[in-house]
C-alpha positions as CSV (number, residue, x, y, z in Angstrom):
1,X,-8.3,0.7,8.0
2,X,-5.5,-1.4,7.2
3,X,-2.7,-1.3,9.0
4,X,1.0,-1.3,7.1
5,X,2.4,-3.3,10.2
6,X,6.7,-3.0,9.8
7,X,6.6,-3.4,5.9
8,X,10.2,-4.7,4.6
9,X,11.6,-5.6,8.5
10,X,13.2,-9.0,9.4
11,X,12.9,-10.0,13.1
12,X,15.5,-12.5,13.6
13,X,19.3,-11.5,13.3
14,X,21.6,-13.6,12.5
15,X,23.7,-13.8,15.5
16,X,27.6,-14.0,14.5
17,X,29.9,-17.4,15.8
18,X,31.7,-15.5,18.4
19,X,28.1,-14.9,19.7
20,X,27.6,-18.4,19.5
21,X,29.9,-19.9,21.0
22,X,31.9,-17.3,23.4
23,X,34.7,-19.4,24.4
24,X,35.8,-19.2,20.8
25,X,36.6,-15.8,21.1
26,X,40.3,-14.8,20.8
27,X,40.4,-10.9,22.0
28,X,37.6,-8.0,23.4
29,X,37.4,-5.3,20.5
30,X,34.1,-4.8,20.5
31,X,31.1,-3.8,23.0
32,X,29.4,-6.8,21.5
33,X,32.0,-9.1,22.4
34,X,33.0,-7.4,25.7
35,X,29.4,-8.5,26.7
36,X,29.3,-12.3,25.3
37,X,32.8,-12.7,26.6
38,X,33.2,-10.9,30.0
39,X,31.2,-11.7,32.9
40,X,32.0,-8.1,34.6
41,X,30.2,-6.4,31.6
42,X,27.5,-8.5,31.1
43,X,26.6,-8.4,34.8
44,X,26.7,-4.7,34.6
45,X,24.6,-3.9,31.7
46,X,21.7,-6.3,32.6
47,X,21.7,-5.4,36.2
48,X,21.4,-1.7,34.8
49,X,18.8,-2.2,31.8
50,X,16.9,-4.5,34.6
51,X,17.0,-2.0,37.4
52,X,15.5,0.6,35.2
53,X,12.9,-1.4,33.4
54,X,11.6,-2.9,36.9
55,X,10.5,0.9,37.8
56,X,6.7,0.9,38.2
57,X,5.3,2.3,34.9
58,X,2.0,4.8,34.6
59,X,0.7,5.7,30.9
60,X,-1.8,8.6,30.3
61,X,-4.0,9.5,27.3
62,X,-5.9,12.4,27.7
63,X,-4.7,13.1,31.0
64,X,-6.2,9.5,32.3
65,X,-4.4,6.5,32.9
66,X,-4.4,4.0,30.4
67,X,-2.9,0.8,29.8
68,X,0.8,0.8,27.9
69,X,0.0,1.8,23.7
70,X,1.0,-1.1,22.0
71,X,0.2,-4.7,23.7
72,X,1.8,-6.2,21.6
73,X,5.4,-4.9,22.6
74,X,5.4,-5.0,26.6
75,X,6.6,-1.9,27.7
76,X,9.5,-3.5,30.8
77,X,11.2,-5.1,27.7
78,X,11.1,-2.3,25.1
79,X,12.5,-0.3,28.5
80,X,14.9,-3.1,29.2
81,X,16.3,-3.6,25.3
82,X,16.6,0.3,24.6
83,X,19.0,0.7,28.1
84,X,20.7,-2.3,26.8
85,X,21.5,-1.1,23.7
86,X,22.4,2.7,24.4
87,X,25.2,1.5,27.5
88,X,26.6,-1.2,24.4
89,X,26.5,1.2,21.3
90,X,25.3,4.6,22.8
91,X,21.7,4.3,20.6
92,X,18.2,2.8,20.5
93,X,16.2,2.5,17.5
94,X,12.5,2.1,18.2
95,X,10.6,1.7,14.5
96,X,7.2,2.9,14.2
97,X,4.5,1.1,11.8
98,X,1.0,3.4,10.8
99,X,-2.1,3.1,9.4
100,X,-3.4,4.2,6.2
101,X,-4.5,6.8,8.1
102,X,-1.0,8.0,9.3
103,X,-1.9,6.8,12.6
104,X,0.9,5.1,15.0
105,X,0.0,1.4,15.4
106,X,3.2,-0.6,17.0
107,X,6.5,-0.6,17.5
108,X,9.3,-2.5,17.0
109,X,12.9,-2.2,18.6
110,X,15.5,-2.8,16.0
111,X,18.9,-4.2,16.9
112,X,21.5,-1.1,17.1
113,X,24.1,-3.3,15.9
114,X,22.5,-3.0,12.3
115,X,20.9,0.3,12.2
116,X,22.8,3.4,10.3
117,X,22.2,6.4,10.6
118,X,22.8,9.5,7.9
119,X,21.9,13.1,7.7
120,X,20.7,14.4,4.6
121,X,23.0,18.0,4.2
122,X,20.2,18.8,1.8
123,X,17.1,18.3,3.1
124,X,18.6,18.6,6.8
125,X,17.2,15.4,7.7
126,X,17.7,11.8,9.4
127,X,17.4,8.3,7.8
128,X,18.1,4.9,9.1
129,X,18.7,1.9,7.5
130,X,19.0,-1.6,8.7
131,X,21.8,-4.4,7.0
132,X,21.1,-8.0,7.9
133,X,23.8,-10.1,5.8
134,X,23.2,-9.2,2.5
135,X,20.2,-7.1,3.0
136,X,19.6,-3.7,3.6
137,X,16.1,-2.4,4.4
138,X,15.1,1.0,4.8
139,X,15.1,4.0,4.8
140,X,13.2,4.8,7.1
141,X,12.8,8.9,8.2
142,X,13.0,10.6,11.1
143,X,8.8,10.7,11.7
144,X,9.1,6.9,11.3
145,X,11.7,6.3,13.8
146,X,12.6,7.0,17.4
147,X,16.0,7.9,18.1
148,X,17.5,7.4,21.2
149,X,21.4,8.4,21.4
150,X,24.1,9.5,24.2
151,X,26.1,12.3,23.9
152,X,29.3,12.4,21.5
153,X,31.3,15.4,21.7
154,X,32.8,14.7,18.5
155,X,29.3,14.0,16.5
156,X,25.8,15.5,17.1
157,X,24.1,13.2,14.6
158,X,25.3,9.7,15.1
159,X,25.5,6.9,17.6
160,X,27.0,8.4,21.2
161,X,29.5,7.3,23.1
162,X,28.5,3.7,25.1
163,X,29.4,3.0,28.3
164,X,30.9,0.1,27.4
165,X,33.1,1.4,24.8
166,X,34.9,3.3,27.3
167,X,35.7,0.5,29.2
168,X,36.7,-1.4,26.6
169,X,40.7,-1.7,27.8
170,X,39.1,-2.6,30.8
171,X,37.2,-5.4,29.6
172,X,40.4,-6.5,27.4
173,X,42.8,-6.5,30.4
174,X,40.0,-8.9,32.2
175,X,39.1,-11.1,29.8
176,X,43.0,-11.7,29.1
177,X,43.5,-12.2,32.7
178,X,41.0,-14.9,33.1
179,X,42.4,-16.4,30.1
180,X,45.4,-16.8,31.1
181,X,44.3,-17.8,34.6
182,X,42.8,-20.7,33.1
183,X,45.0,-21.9,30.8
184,X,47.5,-21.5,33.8
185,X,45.2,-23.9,35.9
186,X,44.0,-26.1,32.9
187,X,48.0,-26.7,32.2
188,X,48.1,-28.0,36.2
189,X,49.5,-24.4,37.6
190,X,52.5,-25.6,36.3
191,X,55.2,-22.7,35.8
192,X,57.2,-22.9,32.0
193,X,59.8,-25.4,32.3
194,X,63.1,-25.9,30.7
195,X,64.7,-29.4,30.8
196,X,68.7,-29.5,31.0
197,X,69.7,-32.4,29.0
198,X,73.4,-33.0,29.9
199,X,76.2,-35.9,29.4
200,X,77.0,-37.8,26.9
201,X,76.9,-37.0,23.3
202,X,74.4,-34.4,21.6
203,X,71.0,-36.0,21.9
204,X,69.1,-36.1,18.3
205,X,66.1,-34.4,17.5
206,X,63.8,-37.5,17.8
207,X,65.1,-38.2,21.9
208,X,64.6,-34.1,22.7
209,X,61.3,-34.5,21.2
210,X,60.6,-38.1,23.2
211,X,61.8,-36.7,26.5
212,X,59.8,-33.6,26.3
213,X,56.3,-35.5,25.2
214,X,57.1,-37.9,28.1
215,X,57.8,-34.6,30.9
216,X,54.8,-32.9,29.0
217,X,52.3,-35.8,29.6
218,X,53.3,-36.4,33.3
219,X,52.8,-33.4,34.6
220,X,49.9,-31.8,32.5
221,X,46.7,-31.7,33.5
222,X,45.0,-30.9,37.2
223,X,45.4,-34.1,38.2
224,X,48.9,-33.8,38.0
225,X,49.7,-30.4,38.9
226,X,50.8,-31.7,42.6
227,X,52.3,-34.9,41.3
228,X,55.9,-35.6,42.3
229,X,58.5,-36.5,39.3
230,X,61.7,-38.9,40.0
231,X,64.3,-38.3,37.0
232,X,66.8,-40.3,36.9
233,X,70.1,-39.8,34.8
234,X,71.3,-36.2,34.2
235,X,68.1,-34.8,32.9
């Protein structure tokens, strides 16, 4: 029998820039970027995901041990990707593909970050879609999915609440503190500096602007930042 192995499924995502390149983020408002941009959370989560998906694993069928379903997917990732994703967005996704038979062939774990999910008031039942850029594929129902959430004490159908999105101030206050830490240090640990300029008459625009691009380029940089300056005049 043929199998109809993930029809309509794309299996690369397009990451975003900020993913990309994380020192061009500017602030933490997402779990996404709390885990490209500080170290803290992205320590945590894949010590956790990597903890629990390094537990030894048994599989039955029929009441004997058997090797893991699908040998395609192996099992420590799929364990490894769904911890992941519920302690950034508070769900897993796992896709299931059948036969013609109706018969469960593979699966596929699906990025939470582009799954929805809505509840039919109707029929009193799930669906999930998946967006990638301009394309939505989909829907998929609730026999064709597993869905994995935490609890939400304000919603009992979608996503739960992530671990990481609690701690997102958290996450803000330490990425801003390294950030300014090193820009601190980058700057030579130099403290803001105001330059007096006194005697004679009121200097113009264009000598304010020389002095301070001189004071600015002797003392920038770590090499300078223990440097000793001699001024002479009244400045």
């Amino acid at each position: 029998m043929k199998s109809t192995f993930f029809p309509e499924i794309k299996s690369i995502v397009n990451i975003p820039a900020w993913a990309q390149d994380p020192s061009s983020g500017k602030k933490v408002k997402t779990s996404a970027e709390a885990y490209t941009l500080v170290p803290l959370i992205h320590r945590c989560v894949n010590l956790r995901a990597s903890m629990l998906s390094g537990i030894p694993i048994r599989t039955y069928k029929n009441k004997e041990v058997t090797d893991w379903f699908w040998s395609d997917v192996p099992a420590r990732e799929m364990i490894f990707q769904t911890e992941a994703a519920l302690l950034l967005t508070g769900a897993a996704y796992w896709l299931k593909a059948t036969n013609a038979a109706g018969m469960t062939t593979g699966i596929r774990w699906l990025n939470p970050y582009t799954v929805d999910t809505k509840w039919d008031e109707k029929s009193r039942k799930l669906s999930f879609t998946q967006t990638i850029g301009s394309k939505t594929f989909g829907p998929w129902g609730q026999d064709e999915m597993l869905y994995f959430r935490d609890f939400n004490p304000s919603d009992d159908v979608g996503r739960g609440v992530s671990s990481v999105d609690v701690a997102i101030r958290d996450a803000q206050l330490l990425y801003h503190m390294t950030t300014f830490a090193a820009t601190y240090f980058e700057s030579g640990a130099m403290p803001a500096t105001v330059l007096s300029i006194t005697g004679g008459a009121t200097p113009t625009a264009d000598d304010t602007e020389r002095i301070q691009n001189s004071f600015t380029k002797a003392i920038s940089g770590v090499k300078n930042a223990f440097r000793l300056i001699a001024l002479r005049g009244d400045v």
